[in-house]
C-alpha positions in Angstrom: 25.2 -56.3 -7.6 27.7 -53.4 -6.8 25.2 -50.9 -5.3 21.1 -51.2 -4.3 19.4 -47.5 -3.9 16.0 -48.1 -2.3 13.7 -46.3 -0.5 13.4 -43.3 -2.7 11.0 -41.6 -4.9 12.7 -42.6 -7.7 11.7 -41.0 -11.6 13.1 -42.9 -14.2 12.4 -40.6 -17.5 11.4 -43.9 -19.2 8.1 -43.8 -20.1 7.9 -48.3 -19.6 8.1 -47.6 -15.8 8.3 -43.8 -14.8 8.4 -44.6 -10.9 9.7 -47.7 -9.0 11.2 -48.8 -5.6 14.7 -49.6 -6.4 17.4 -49.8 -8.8 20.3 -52.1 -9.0 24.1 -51.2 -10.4 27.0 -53.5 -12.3 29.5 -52.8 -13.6 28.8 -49.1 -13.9 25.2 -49.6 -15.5 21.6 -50.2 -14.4 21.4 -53.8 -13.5 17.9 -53.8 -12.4 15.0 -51.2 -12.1 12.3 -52.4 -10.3 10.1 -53.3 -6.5 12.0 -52.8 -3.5 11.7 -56.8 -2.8 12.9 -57.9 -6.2 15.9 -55.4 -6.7 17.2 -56.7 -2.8 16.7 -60.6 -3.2 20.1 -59.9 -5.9 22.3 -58.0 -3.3 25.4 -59.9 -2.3 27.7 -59.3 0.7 29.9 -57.0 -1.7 26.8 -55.2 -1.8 26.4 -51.4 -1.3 23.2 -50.7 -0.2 22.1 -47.0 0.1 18.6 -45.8 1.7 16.9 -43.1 0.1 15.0 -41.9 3.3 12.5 -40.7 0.8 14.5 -38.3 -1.1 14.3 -37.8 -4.8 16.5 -40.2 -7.7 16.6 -39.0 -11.4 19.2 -39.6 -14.1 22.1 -37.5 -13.8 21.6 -34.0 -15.3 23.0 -32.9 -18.9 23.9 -29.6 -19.3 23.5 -29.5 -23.1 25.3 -26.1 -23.7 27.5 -24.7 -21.4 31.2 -23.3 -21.2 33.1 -25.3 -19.2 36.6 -24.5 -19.4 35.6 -20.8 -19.7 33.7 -21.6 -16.4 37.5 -22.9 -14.7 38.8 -19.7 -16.1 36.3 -17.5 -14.3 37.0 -18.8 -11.4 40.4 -18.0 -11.2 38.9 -13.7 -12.2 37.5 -11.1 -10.2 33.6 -12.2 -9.9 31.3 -8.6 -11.1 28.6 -10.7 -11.0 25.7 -8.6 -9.7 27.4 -5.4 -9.5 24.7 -2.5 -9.2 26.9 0.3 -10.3 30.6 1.0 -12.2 31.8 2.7 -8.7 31.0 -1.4 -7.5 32.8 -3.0 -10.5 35.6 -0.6 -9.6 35.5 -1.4 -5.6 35.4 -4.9 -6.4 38.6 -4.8 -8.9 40.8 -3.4 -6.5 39.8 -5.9 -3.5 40.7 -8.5 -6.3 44.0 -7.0 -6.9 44.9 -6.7 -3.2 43.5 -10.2 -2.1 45.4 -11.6 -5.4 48.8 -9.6 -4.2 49.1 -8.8 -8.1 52.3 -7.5 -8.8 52.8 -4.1 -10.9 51.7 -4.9 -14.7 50.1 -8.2 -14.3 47.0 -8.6 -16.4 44.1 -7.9 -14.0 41.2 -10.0 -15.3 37.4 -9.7 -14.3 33.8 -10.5 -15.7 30.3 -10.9 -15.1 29.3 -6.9 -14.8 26.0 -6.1 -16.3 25.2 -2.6 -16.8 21.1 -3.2 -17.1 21.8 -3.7 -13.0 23.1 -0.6 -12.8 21.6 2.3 -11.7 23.1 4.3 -13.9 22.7 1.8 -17.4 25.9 2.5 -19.1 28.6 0.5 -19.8 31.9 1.2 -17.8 34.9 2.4 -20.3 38.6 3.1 -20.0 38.6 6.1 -17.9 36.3 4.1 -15.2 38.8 1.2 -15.4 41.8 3.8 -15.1 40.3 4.7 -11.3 41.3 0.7 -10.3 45.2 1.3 -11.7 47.4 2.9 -14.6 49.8 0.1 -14.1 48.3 -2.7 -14.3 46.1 -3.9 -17.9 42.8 -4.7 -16.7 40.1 -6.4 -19.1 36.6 -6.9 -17.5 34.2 -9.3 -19.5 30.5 -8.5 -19.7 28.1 -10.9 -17.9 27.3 -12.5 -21.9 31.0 -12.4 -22.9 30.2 -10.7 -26.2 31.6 -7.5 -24.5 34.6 -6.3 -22.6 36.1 -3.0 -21.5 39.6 -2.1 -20.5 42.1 0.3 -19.3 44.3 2.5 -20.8 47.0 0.7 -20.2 45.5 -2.6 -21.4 44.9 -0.5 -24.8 48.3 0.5 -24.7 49.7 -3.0 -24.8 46.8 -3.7 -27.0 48.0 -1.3 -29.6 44.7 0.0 -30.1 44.5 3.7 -31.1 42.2 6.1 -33.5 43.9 4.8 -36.9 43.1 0.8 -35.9 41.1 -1.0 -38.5 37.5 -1.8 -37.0 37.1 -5.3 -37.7 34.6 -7.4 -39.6 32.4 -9.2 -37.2 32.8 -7.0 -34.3 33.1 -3.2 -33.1 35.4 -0.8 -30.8 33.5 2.0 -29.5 35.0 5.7 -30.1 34.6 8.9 -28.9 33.9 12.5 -30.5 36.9 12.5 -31.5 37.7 9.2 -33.1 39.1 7.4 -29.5 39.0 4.3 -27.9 37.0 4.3 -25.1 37.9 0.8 -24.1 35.0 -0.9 -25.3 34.8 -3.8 -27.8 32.4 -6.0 -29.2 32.0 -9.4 -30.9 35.4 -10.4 -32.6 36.9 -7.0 -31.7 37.8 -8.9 -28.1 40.3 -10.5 -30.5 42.2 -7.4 -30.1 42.4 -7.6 -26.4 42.5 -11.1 -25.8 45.4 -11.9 -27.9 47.7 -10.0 -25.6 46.7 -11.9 -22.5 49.4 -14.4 -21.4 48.2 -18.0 -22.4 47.5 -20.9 -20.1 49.7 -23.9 -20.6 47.9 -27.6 -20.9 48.7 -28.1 -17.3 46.5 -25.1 -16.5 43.9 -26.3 -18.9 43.5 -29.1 -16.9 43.2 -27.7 -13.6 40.5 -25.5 -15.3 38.7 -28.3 -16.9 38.7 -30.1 -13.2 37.8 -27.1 -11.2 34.9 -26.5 -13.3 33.9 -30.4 -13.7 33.8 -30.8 -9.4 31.5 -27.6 -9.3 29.1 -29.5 -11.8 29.2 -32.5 -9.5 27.7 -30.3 -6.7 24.8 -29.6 -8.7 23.8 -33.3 -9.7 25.1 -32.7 -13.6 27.1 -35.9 -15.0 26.8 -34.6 -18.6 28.0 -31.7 -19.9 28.0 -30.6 -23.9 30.4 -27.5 -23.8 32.4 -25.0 -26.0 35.9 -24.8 -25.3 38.0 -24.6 -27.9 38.6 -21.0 -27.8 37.2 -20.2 -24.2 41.1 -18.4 -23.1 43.7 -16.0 -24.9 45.5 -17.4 -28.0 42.1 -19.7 -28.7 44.6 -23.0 -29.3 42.4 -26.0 -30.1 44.8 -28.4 -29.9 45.9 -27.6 -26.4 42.5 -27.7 -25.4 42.0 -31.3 -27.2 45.5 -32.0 -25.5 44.3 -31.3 -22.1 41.5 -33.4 -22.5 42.8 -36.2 -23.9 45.3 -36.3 -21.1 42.6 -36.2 -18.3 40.5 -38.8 -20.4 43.8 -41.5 -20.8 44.4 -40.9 -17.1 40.9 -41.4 -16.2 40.7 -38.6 -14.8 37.8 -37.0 -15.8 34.4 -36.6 -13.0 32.2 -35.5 -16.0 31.1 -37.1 -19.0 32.3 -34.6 -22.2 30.9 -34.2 -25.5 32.8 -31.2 -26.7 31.2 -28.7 -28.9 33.6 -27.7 -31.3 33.7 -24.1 -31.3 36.4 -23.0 -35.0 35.6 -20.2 -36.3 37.3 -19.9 -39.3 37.2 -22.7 -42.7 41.4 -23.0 -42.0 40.5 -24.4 -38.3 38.0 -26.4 -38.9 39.7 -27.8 -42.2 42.9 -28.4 -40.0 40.4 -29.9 -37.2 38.7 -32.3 -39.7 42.9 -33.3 -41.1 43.8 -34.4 -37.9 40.7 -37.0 -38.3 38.4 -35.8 -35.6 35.0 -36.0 -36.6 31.7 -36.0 -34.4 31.2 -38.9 -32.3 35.0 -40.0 -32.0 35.9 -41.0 -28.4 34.8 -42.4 -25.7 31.5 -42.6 -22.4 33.8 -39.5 -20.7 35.3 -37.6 -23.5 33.6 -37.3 -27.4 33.7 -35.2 -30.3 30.2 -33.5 -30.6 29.3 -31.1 -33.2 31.3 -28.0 -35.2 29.8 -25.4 -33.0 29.7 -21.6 -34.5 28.9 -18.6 -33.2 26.7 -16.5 -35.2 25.7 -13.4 -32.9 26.2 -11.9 -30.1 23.5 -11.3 -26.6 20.3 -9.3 -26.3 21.9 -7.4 -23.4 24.5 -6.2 -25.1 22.8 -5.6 -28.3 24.5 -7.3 -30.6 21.9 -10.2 -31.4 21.3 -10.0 -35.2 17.6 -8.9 -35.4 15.5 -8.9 -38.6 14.6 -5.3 -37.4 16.2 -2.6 -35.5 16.3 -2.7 -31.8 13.3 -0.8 -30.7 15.5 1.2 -27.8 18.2 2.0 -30.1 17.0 2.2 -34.0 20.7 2.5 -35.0 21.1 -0.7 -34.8 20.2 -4.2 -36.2 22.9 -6.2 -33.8 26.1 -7.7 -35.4 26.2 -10.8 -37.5 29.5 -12.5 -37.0 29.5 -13.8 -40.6 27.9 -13.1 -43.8 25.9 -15.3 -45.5 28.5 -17.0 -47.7 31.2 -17.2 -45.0 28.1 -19.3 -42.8 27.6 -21.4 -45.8 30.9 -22.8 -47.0 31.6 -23.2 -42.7 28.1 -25.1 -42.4 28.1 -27.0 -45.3 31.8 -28.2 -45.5 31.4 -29.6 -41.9 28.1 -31.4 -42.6 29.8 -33.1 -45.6 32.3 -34.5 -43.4 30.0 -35.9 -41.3 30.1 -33.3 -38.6 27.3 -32.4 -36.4 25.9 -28.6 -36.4 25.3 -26.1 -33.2 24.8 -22.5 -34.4 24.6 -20.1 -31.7 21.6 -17.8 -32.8 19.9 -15.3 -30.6 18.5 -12.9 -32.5 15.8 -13.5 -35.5 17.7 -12.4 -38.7 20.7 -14.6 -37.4 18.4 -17.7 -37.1 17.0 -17.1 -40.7 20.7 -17.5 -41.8 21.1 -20.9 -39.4 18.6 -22.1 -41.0 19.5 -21.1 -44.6 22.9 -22.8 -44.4 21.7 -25.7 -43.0 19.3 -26.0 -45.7 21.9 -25.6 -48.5 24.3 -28.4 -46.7 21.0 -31.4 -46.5 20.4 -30.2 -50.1 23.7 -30.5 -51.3 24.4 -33.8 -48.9 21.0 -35.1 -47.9 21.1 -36.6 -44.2 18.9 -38.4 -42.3 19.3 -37.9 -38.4 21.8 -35.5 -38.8 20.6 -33.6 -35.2 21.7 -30.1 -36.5 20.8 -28.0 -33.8 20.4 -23.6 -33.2 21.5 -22.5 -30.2 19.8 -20.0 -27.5 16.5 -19.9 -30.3 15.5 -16.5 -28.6 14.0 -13.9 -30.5 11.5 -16.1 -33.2 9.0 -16.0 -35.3 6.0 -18.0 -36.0 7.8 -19.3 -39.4 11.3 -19.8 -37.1 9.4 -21.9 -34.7 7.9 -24.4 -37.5 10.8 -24.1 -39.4 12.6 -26.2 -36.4 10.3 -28.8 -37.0 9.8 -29.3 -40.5 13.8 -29.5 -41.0 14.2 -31.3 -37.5 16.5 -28.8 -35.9 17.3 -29.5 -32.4 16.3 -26.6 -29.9 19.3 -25.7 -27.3 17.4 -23.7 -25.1 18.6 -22.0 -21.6 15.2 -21.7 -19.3 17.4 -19.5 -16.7 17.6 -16.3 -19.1 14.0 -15.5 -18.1 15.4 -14.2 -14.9 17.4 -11.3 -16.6 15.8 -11.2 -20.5 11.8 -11.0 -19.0 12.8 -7.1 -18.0 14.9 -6.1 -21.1 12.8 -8.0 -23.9 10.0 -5.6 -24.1 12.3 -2.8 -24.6 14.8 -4.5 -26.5 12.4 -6.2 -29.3 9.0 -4.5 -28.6 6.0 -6.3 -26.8 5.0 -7.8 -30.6 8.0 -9.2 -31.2 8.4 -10.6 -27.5 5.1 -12.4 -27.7 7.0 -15.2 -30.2 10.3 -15.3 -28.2 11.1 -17.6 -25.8 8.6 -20.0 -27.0 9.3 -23.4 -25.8 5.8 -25.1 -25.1 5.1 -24.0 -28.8 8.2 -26.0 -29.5 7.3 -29.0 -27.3 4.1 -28.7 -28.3 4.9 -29.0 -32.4 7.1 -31.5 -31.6 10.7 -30.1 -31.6 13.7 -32.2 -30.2 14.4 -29.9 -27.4 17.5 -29.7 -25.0 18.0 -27.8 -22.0 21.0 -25.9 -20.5 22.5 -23.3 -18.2 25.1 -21.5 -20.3 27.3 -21.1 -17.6 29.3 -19.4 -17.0 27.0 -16.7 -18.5 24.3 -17.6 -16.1 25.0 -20.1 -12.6 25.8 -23.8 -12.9 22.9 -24.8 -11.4 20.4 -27.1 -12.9 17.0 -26.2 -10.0 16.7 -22.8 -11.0 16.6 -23.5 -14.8 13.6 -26.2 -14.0 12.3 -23.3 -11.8 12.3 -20.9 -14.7 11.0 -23.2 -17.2 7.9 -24.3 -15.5 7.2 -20.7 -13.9 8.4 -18.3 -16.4 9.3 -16.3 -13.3 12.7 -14.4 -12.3 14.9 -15.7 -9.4 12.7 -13.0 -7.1 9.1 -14.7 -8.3 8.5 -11.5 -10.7 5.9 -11.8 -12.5 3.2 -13.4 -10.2 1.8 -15.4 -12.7 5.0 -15.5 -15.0 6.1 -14.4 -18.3 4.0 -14.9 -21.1 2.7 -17.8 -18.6 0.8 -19.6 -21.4 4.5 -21.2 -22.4 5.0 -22.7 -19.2 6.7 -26.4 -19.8 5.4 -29.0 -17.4 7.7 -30.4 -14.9 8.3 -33.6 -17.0 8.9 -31.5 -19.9 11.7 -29.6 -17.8 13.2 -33.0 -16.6 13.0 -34.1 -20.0 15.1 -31.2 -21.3 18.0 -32.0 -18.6 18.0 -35.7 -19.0 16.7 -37.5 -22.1 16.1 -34.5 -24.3 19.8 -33.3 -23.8 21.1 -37.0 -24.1 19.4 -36.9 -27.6 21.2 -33.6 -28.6 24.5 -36.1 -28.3 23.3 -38.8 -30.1 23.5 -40.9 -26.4 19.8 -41.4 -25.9 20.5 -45.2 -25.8 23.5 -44.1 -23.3 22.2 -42.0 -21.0 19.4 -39.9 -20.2 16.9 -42.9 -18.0 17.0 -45.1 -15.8 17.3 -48.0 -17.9 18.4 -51.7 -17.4 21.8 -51.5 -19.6 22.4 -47.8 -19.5 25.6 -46.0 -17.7 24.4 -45.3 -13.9 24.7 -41.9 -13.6 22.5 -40.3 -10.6 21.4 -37.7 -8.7 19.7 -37.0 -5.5 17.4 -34.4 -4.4 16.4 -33.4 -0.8 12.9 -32.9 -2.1 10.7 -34.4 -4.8 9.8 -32.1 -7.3 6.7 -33.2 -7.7 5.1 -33.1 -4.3 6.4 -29.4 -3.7 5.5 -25.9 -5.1 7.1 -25.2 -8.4 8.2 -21.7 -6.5 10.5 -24.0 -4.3 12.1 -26.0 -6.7 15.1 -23.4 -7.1 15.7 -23.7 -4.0 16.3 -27.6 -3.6 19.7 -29.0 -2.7 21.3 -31.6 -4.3 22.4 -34.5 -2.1 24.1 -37.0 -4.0 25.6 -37.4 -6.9 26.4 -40.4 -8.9 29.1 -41.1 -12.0 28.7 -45.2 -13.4 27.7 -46.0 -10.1 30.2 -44.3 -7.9 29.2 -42.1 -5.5 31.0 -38.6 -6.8 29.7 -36.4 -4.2 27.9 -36.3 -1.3 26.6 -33.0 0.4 27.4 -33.9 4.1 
């Protein structure tokens, strides 16, 4: 054997043997899962042997839907992230400029402000970003990147004025007067992002890693992320390049099943050409599913609701297609074989998910085709069931209780919010459901998403008894969603997911056991090891 764990409280997610003493690794996969005694009498003196000292062993955690090369980008911006007013956002820009030592006219690039933790709840526009510089373009993403504001001068370069088209799909605000205020929404950020200066492949890649090392430090050894048009010029193929470089030189510290975010029938018809289909690739880089994205956020207000928003009648949100343009996308990728993730937040938009998806199985019918919507946010008792009966996988991201439990009333009404965010009814009707963090939208951090799921609380333990406590998911269902449920959404529940005699060791280890604590501390428990086939990948010293 290559490596012994012992000593542990170790939780298998396989339902044959939840709980046992010790596992053995070869060869990069579970050798033996079993008593302390057993597993030992097959160490060797190349053995590693590594005591638990009580702590917690799962299976490595799968982030089934996150942004992880947008996640590399971010790093490399001015972090908003829990600004509480636009005079913040604007104190925090220029630190970033003057730490960075930008020179006059380089692109100054933020995101993560939130203007629902403002005290003044407004979005920022031009003339706040013209306080941080004239000179310099500045372009600062909203916390759910479905909405950015710039400068004046960043609208300059831009070419953006009063006689630009609006554009299908998206929105620039105006003023009184018929001006850009610097605000744009949905595929209007094409207009911005377009004039950024575009990373090379050898940037990509430092991205990629930067981002895949931060995973590490939070026990994930999966992730399922949308990449392909996370930075300016939205190139595909350097993305696929940049991968497929890393994966050659074994390089990559994650396992990657990319979901294949294009847009538009030209991509993905180009995409399928060059012979990439779901499932092509290998245990650390694989095709997953055509991934599309077919609203915007409930912060923002551009989830695409069935009714108005009941804090701003004007509007019903912004569908990024119509109906036909989802179709002939949907069903032209399910033909070729392709897996589906829709991104669907609001109501209305899931309607048309499932719609599409309907028309492709009926054109092409499918067994096992693992279609999947998601977010899944604002439903309905017919959404919910519809997941079942046409076995749609559930993407859901427990963590946005923390922010949506104090906007959803407002946003949707309390009837509407008593069917959203329903994921015991989901478990409970027996929906394949997968769990996730959508970082870089929320942390990368796998505890407080558990937290959230079995508490239905915010970060601060608001409510006391938690949101509409009565969906609650138990802690195995929570574990489930981050191991075996999210391995399923990849078609790699024989792969991953357990700790299984045969499957790839990939590990993590918790300071605490989950079960023998307060659900209130789980967010709070560190991770202490993790392992990648068997080798330790990080270590918290």
């Amino acid at each position: 054997m290559d490596l012994i764990l012992t000593n542990g409280n170790i939780t298998t997610m396989d339902a044959d043997y939840p709980k046992v003493e010790a596992i053995a690794v070869k060869d990069g996969k579970f050798a033996m899962v079993g008593g302390k005694e057993e597993v030992l009498s097959f160490k060797t003196s190349d053995t590693t042997i590594i005591d638990l000292e009580g702590k917690m062993l799962l299976p490595g955690f799968n982030d089934s839907h996150m942004h992880l090369l947008n996640y590399g980008y971010s790093l490399q911006k001015a972090s908003l992230i829990g600004s509480g007013s636009i005079e913040e956002v604007i104190t925090r820009t220029k630190d970033f400029i003057a730490q960075k030592h930008l020179a006059s006219g380089q692109w100054v690039l933020g995101r993560g402000w939130n203007q629902d933790l403002f005290q003044v709840k407004k979005f920022p526009t031009r003339e706040d970003l013209d306080k941080i510089s004239l000179d310099h373009p500045i372009c600062l993403t909203r916390a759910c990147e479905h909405v950015l504001v710039v400068n004046s001068k960043a609208l300059e370069l831009a070419g953006v004025t009063k006689d630009t088209p609006q554009v299908e799909g998206g929105h620039f605000d105006l003023d009184q007067e018929g001006n850009p205020i610097g605000i744009f929404r949905e595929k209007a950020l094409d207009l911005i992002y377009r004039k950024i200066p575009k990373p090379e492949v050898k940037d990509i890649k430092e991205m990629i890693l930067a981002g895949a090392h931060k995973a590490l430090q939070q026990g994930i050894t999966s992730i399922q992320t949308d990449d392909f048009e996370a930075l300016p010029g939205r190139e595909f193929k350097k993305v696929l390049q940049a991968y497929e470089e890393l994966q050659s030189q074994q390089q990559l510290p994650v396992r990657i099943y990319q979901q294949c975010l294009l847009p538009h029938i030209d991509k993905l018809n180009t995409f399928l050409d060059l012979g990439y289909r779901t499932g092509k690739g290998d245990e650390f880089f694989k095709i997953g599913p055509l991934k599309l994205l077919g609203d915007g956020s409930l912060g923002a207000r551009t989830a695409y609701l069935c009714e108005a928003y009941a804090d701003d009648t004007s509007t019903q949100g912004i569908p990024i297609f119509t109906q036909e343009e989802l179709d002939r996308l949907v069903i032209t990728a399910h033909k070729e074989g392709m897996q589906l993730a829709i991104h669907a937040i609001g109501d209305k938009m899931m309607y048309m998910a499932f719609d599409s998806i309907e028309k492709a199985l009926t054109e092409k019918p499918r067994k096992d085709h693992r279609h999947g919507i998601i977010h899944c946010q604002i439903t309905d008792e017919t959404l919910l069931n519809k997941y079942k009966e046409m076995d749609v996988l559930a993407y859901i991201q427990p963590i946005f209780i923390n922010y949506d439990l104090h906007i959803i009333e407002d946003r949707v009404g309390v009837e509407r919010s008593k069917t959203t965010y329903n994921w015991k009814t989901m478990f409970d009707i027996g929906v394949h459901v997968a769990c996730s963090s959508d970082c870089p939208v929320e942390p990368l951090d796998v505890l407080p998403g558990i937290y959230a799921a079995v508490t239905r609380k915010g970060l601060d333990g608001f409510p006391k008894d938690g949101w509409l406590p009565e969906q609650k998911l138990t802690l195995d269902q929570a574990l489930h969603g981050f191991t075996l449920g999210a391995a399923y959404a990849s078609f790699e529940e024989g792969l991953k997911g357990s700790i299984t005699v045969g499957k790839l060791a990939d590990m993590v280890v918790l300071e605490k056991d989950l079960y023998e604590i307060h659900p209130d501390e789980i967010k709070d428990v560190d991770v202490k090891m993790t392992f990648v086939g068997g080798k330790l990948a990080y270590e918290k010293i």
